[in-house]
C-alpha positions in Angstrom: 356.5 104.9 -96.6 354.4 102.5 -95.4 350.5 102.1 -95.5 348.0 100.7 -93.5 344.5 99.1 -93.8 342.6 102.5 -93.6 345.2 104.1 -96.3 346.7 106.6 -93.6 350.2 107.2 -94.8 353.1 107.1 -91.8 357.0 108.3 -92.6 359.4 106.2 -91.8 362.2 107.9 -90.0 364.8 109.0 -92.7 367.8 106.3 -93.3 368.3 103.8 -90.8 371.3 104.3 -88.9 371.3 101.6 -86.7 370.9 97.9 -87.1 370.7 97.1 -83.2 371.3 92.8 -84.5 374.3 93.1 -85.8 376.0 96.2 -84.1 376.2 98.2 -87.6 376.2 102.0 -87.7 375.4 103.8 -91.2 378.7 105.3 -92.0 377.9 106.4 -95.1 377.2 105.6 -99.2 379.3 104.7 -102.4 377.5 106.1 -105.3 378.3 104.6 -108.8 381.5 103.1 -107.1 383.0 106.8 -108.1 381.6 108.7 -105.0 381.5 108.5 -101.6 379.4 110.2 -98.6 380.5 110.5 -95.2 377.5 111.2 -92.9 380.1 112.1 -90.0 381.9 114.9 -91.8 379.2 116.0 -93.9 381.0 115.6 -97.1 381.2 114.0 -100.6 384.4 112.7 -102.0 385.1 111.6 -105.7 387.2 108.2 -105.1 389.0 108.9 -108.2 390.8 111.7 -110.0 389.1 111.3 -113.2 387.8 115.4 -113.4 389.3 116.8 -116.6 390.2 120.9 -115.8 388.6 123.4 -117.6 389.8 126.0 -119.7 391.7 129.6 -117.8 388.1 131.8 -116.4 385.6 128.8 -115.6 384.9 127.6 -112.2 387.2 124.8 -110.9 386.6 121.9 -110.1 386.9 119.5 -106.6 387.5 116.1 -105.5 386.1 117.2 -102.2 383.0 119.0 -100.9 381.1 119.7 -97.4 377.3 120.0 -97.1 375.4 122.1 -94.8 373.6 119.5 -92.4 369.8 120.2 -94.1 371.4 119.4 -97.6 373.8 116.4 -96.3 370.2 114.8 -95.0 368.4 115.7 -98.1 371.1 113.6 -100.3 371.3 110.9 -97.7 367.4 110.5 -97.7 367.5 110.2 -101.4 370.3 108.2 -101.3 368.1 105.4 -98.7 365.3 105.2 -100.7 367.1 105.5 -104.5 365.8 101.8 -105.2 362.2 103.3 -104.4 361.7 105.3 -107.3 360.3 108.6 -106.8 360.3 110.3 -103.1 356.9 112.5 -102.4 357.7 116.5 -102.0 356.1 116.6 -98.9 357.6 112.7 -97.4 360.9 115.2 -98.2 359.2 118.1 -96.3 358.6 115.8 -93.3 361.6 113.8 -93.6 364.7 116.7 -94.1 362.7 119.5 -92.3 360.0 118.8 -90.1 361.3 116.0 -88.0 364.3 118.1 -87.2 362.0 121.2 -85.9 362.6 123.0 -88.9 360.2 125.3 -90.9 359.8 123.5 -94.0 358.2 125.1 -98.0 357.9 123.6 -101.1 359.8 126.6 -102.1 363.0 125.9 -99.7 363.1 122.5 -100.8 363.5 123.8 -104.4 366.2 126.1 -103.8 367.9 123.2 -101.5 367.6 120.9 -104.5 369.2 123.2 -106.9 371.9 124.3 -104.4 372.5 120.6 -103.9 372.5 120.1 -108.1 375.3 122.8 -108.0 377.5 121.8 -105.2 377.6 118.2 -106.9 378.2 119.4 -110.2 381.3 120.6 -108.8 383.0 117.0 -108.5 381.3 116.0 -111.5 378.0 114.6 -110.9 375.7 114.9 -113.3 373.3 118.1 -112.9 370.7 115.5 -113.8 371.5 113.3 -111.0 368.7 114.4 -108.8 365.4 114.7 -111.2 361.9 116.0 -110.5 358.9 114.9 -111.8 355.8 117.7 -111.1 353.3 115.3 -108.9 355.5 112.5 -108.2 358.5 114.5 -106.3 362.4 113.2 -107.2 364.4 110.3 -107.9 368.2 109.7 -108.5 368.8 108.9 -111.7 370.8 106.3 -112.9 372.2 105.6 -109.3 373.8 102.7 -108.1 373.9 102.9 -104.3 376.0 100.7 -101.8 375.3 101.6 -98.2 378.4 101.5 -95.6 378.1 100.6 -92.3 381.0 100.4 -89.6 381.1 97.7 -86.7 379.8 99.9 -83.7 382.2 99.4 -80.4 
């Protein structure tokens, strides 16, 4: 986010994909060293296979998920701006909807964020990963975030 001398707040365009000096593309992020996105596929992948089973009747888990492209950019926006502290609902609204012509609620972008909360929880990411704060909007808790970029030919 970034404010000028009269206070009139302007949105940045979600994560910066391309760093036109040095020929780098955004591939994706490590998170925690244990987890890694790939923008390109739309998934999440746990690096290492750490996941203890659980017992015969609950849910299993997965080393391996795909996001729907509105939640991949959600968690890739949260993932640029995790050193930032908290993200504004509607800098969200804008970013993940809005600038990508879609219908955006305060509403969707709570049942996004729980779906999200869900999906991760299946290859063992903490359901408190992703925390809200009423007025300040959400952070990533605990997150340790190494961008990777790949050498565009």
């Amino acid at each position: 986010l970034i404010m000028d001398d009269t206070i009139q707040i302007k949105y940045v365009a979600a994560p910066i994909t391309k760093t036109s000096e040095s020929g780098l593309l955004l591939f994706g992020y490590i998170i925690n060293d244990e987890y890694q996105v790939d923008i390109k596929s739309g998934s999440v992948i746990k690096l290492y296979n750490t996941i203890e089973y659980p017992h015969q009747g609950e849910e299993r888990f997965t080393n391996y998920l795909r996001l729907r492209e509105t939640m991949l950019r959600l968690l890739t926006y949260l993932l640029a701006h995790a050193s930032c502290g908290y993200v504004s609902n509607q800098e969200l609204l804008v970013q993940v909807w809005e600038n990508h012509n879609l219908s955006s609620s305060t509403t969707r972008l709570t049942q996004v964020i729980s779906e999200l909360k869900a999906r991760l929880s299946k290859i063992g990411i903490a359901d408190d990963f992703i925390k809200s704060s009423r007025g300040k909007g959400y952070t990533l808790r605990g997150a340790y975030v190494t961008p990777l970029y790949i050498k565009k030919i």
